[in-house]
C-alpha positions as CSV (number, residue, x, y, z in Angstrom):
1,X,0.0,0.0,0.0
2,X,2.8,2.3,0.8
3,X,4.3,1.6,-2.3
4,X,0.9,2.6,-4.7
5,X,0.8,5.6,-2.2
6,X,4.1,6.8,-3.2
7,X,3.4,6.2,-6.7
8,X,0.3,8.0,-6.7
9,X,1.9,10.9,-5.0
10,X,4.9,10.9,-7.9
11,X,2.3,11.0,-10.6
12,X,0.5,13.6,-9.1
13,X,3.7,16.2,-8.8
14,X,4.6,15.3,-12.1
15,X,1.3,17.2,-13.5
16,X,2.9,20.0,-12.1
17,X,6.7,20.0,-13.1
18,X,7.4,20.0,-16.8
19,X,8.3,17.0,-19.0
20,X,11.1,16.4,-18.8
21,X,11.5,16.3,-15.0
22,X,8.0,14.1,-14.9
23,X,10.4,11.4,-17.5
24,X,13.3,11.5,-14.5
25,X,11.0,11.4,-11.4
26,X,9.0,8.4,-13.4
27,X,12.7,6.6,-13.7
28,X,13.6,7.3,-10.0
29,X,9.8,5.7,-9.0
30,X,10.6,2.9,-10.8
31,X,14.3,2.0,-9.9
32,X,13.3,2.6,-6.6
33,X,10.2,-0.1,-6.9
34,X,12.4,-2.8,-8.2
35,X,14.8,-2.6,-5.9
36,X,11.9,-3.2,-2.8
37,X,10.9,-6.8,-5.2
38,X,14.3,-7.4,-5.7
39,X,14.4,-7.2,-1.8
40,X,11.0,-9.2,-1.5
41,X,13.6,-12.4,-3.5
42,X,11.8,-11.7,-6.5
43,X,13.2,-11.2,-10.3
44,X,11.5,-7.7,-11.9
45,X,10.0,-8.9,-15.3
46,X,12.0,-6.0,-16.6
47,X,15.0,-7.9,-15.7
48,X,14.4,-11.5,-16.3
49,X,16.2,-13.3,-19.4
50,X,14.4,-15.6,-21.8
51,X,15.6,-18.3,-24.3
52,X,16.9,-17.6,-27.7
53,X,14.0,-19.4,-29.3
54,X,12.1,-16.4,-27.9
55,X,13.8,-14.1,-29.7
56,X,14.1,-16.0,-32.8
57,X,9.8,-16.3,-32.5
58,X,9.9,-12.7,-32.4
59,X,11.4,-12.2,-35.1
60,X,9.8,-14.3,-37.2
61,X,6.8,-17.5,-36.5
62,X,8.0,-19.1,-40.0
63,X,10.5,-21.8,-40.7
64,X,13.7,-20.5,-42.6
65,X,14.1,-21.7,-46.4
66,X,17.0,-24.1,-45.5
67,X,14.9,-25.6,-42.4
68,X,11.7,-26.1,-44.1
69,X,14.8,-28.2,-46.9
70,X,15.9,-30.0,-44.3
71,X,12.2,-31.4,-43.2
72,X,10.9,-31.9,-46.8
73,X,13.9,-34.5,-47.6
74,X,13.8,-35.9,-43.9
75,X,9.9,-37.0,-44.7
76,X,10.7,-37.7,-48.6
77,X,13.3,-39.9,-47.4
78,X,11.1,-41.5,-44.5
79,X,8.8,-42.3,-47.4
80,X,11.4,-44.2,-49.4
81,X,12.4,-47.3,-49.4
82,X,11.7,-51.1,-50.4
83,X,7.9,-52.1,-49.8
84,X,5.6,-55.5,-49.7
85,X,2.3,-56.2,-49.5
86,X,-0.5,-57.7,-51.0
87,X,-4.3,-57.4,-51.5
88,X,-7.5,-58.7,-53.6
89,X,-8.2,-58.3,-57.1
90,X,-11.3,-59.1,-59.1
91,X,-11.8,-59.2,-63.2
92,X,-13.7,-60.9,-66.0
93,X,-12.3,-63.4,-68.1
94,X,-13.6,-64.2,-71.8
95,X,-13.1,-66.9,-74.1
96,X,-14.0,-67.6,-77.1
97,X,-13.9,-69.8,-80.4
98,X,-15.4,-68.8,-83.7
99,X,-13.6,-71.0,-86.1
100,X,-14.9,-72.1,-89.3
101,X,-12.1,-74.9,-88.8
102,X,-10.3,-77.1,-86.5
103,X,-7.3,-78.9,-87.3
104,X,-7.1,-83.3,-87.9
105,X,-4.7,-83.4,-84.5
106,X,-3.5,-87.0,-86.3
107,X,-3.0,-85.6,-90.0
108,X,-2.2,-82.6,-89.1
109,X,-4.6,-80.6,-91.6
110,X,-7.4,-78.0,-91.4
111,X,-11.0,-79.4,-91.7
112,X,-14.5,-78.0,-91.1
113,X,-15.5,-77.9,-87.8
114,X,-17.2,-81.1,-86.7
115,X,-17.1,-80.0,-83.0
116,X,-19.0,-77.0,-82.0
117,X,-22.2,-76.3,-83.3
118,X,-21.9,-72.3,-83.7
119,X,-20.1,-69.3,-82.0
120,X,-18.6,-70.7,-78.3
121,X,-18.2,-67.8,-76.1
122,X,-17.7,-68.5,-72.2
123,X,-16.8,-66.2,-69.5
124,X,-15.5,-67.0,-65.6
125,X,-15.2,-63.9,-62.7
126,X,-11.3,-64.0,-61.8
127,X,-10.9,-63.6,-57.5
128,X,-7.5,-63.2,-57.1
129,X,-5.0,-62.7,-54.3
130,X,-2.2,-60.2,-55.1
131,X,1.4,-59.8,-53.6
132,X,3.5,-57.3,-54.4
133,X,7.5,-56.3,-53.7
134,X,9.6,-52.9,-55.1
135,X,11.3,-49.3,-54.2
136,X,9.6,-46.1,-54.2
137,X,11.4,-42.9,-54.0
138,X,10.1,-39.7,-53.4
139,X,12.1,-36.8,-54.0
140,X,10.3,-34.4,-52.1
141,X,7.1,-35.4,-49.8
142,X,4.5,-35.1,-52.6
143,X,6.3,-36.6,-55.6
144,X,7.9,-39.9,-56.8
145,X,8.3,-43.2,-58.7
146,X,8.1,-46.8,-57.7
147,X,9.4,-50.0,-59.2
148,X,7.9,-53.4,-58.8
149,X,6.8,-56.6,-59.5
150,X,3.1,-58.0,-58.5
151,X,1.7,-61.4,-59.6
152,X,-2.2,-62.0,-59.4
153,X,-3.4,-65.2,-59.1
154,X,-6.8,-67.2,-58.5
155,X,-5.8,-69.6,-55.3
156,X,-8.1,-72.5,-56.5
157,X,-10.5,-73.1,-60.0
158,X,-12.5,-70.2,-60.8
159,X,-16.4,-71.1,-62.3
160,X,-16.2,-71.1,-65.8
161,X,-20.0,-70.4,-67.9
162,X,-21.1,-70.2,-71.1
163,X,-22.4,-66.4,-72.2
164,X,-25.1,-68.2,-74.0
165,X,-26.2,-70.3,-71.7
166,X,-24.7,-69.2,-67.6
167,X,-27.2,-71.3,-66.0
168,X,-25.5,-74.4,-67.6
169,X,-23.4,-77.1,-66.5
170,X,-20.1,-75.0,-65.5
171,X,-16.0,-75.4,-66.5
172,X,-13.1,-74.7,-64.7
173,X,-10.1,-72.3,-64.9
174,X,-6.8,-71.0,-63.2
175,X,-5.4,-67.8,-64.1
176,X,-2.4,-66.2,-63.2
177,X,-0.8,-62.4,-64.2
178,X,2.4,-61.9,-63.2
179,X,3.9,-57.9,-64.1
180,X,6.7,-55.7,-64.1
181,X,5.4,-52.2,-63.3
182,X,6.7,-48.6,-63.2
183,X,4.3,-46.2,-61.1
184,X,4.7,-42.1,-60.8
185,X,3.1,-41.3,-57.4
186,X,1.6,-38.1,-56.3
187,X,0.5,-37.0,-52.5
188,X,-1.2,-34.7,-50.5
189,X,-0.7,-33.8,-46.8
190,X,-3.8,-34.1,-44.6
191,X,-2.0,-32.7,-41.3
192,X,-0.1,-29.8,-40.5
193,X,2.7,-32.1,-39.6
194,X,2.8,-34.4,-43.3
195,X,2.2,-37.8,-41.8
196,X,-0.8,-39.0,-43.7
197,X,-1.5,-38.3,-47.5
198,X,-3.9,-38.6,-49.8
199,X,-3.0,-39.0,-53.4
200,X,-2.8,-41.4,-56.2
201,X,-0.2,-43.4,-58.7
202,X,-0.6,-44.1,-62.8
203,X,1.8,-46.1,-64.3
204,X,2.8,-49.2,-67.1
205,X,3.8,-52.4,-66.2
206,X,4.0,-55.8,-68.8
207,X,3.0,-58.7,-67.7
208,X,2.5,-62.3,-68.8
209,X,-0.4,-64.6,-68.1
210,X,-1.1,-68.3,-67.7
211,X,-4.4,-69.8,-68.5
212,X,-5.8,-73.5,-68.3
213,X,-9.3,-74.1,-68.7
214,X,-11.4,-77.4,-67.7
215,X,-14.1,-78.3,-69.9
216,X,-16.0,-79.9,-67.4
217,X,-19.4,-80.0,-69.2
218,X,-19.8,-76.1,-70.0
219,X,-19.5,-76.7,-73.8
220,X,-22.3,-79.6,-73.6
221,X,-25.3,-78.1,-75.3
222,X,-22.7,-76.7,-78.1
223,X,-20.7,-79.8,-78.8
224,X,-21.8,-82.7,-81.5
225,X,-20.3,-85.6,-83.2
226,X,-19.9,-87.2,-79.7
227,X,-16.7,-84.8,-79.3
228,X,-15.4,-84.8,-75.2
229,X,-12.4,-83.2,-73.9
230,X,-10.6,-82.2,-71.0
231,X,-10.4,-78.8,-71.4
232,X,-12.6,-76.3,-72.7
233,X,-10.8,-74.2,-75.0
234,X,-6.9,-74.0,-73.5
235,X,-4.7,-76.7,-71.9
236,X,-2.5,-73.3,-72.0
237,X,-2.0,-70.1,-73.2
238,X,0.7,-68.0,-72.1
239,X,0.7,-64.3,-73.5
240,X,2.0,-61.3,-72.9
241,X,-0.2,-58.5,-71.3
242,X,0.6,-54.5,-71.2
243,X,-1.4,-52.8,-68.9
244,X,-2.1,-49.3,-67.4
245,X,-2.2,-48.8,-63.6
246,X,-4.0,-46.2,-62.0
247,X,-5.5,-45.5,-58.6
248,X,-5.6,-43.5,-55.6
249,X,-3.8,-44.0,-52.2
250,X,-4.0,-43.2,-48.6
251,X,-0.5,-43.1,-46.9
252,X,-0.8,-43.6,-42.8
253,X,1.7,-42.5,-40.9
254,X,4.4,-42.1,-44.1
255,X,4.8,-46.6,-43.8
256,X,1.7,-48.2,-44.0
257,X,-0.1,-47.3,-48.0
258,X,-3.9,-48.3,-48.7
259,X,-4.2,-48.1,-52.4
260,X,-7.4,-48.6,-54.5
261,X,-6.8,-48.8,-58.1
262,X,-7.3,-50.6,-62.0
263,X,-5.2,-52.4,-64.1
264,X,-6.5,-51.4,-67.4
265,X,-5.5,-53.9,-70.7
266,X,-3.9,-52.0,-73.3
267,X,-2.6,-54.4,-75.6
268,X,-1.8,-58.7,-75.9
269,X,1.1,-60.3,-77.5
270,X,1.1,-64.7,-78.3
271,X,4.1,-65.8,-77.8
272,X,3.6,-68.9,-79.6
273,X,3.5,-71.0,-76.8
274,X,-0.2,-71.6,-76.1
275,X,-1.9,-75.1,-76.9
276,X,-5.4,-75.3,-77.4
277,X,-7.6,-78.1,-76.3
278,X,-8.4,-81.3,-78.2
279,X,-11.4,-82.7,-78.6
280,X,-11.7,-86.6,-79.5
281,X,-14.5,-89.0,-80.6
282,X,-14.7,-92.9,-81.3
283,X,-13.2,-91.8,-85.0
284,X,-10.5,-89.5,-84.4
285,X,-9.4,-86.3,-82.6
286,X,-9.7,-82.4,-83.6
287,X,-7.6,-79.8,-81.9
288,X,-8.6,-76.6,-82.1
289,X,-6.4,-73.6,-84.1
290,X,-4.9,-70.8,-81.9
291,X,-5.7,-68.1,-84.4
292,X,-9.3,-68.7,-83.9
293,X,-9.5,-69.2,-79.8
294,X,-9.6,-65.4,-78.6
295,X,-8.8,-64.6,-74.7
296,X,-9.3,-60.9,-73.2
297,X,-9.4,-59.9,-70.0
298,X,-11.5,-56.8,-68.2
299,X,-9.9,-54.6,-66.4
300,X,-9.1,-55.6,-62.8
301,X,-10.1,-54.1,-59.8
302,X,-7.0,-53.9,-57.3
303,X,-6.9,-53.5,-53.3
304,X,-3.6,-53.7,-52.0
305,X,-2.2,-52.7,-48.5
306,X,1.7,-51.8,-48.5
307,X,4.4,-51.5,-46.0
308,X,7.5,-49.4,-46.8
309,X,10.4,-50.1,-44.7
C-alpha cells in the first residue's frame, strides 16, 4: 500500500513539473520499486532473461528456407524405401472360339468344324489374391516413382460359364498375371505435420499370363459328333499383357499405404506357346487352331495394402 501511495503521490507532482523532470521522477519511482521486489527475492520482469528461441519467434513465427529443406527431404526420405504387401483383385475373363475350322490333330490338316455347333463364347469372374514387392522414391514429400513386380493369381478353379447359356453345367479355370510395373506417385498432406496423405499413382507395367481351362461339361449343349475333352478351349495359353495402372492412395503415418486402383488392358502379344484343347470321338481327334481361340481380359479391380520399410 505504501508503495501505490508513493506512486500515486509521484504521478501527481509530475502534472505540475514539466516534461522532462515528470520522464526522471518516473525513472527514479521505478528504480526505486524494483529494488523493494528485488528485496521481497523476486526477479522484476523487466530484468528476467528468456531463451533464444524467444527471440528467434519474435522475429519471425516461420520456418527458414534451408529448415523447411531440411524437413521436406527428412519426410521424402522417410517415405522411401523397399515395400511388400498384398491385397485382392477381381476381373472378368472371356473366351472364345469362332472357327470355321479345326485342325485333324492326327493328319495334321485343317477341316471344317465337326465339333462346335456355332459361336462358343464363355466367361468366368477371376478372385484373385495379389502380392506385391519394389522401391519407391520420393524426391520431395509429394512426388515420386516406384518399381515393382506384383503377380495376381486365383488360389483354386474359378467357375467357368457359357455367355449363351450361364445357368449351364459350369467349367473350370486357373489364371495367373504376373507384371513388371513402373508407377509415378503423387500425395497430398492431410496434417499440418505431413504424416498422412492422400493421393494417387498411374503407371505401365508388362505382364505375362497363364491360362488353363477345364471343360468340365460347359461346352455340352454346343458340342456334337460325340466330341469330349478335357479342357474347354486352352490346356495353355501364355501371353504377354501391357497394362495401365491407375488409382488413388492413402498413406498412414508415411509406412503403412492403402491403395485402390485398376489395371486397365492396353494391348496382348502370343508368344507362340499356347496349346489349345483337343477334342476326341470314337473316329478321331480335332484340336482346335490358336488363331481362332480369342482370350481378353476386363480390367481388374486392385486392393492392396503396402508396408514401406
Amino acid at each position: 500500500m505504501k508503495s501505490l501511495l508513493g506512486v500515486a503521490l509521484v504521478l501527481a507532482s509530475l502534472g505540475a513539473n514539466s516534461a522532462p523532470d515528470q520522464e526522471g521522477a518516473l525513472d527514479q519511482e521505478i528504480k526505486r520499486l524494483q529494488e523493494q521486489i528485488k528485496e521481497m527475492g523476486i526477479t522484476p520482469d523487466t530484468q528476467r532473461t528468456y531463451p533464444k528461441e524467444y527471440d528467434d519467434y519474435s522475429k519471425s513465427t516461420k520456418p527458414s528456407k534451408k529448415a523447411k529443406k531440411i524437413k521436406d527431404y527428412q519426410i521424402a526420405q522417410e517415405k522411401s524405401g523397399f515395400f511388400m504387401g498384398g491385397g485382392y483383385a477381381l476381373g472378368l475373363l472371356n473366351e472364345s472360339y469362332s472357327g470355321s475350322q479345326v485342325m485333324d490333330s492326327q493328319l495334321g490338316i485343317k477341316v471344317p468344324n465337326d465339333v462346335f455347333k456355332g459361336v462358343v463364347a464363355l466367361q468366368g469372374w477371376a478372385n484373385m489374391l495379389n502380392l506385391e514387392l519394389g522401391y519407391q522414391r520420393f524426391f520431395n514429400p509429394y512426388f515420386g516413382t516406384r518399381l515393382y513386380g506384383d503377380l495376381l493369381f486365383e488360389p483354386g478353379l474359378g467357375k467357368l460359364t457359357s455367355k449363351n447359356n450361364p445357368k449351364a453345367k459350369g467349367g473350370q479355370f486357373f489364371y495367373a498375371l504376373g507384371s513388371l510395373d513402373m508407377d509415378a506417385l503423387f500425395d497430398a498432406p492431410l496434417d499440418r505435420q505431413r504424416k498422412n496423405f492422400l493421393g494417387g499413382y498411374l503407371g505401365f507395367g508388362v505382364g505375362l499370363m497363364l491360362l488353363n481351362d477345364k471343360g468340365r461339361g460347359v461346352l455340352q449343349q454346343m458340342l456334337q459328333n460325340g466330341y469330349v475333352s478335357q479342357n474347354a478351349l486352352w490346356k495353355m495359353l501364355m501371353q504377354v499383357d501391357y497394362t495401365i495402372n491407375f488409382g488413388i492412395a492413402f498413406t498412414y503415418k508415411r509406412h503403412w499405404r492403402f491403395e485402390l486402383g485398376t489395371k486397365i488392358p492396353l494391348t496382348y502379344l502370343r508368344l507362340g506357346f499356347e496349346t489349345p484343347a483337343t477334342y476326341s470321338n470314337t473316329q478321331g481327334s480335332r484340336t482346335l487352331i490358336s488363331g481362332n481361340t480369342g482370350f481378353k481380359r476386363s480390367s481388374f479391380l486392385v486392393m492392396n495394402v503396402l508396408y514401406v520399410f
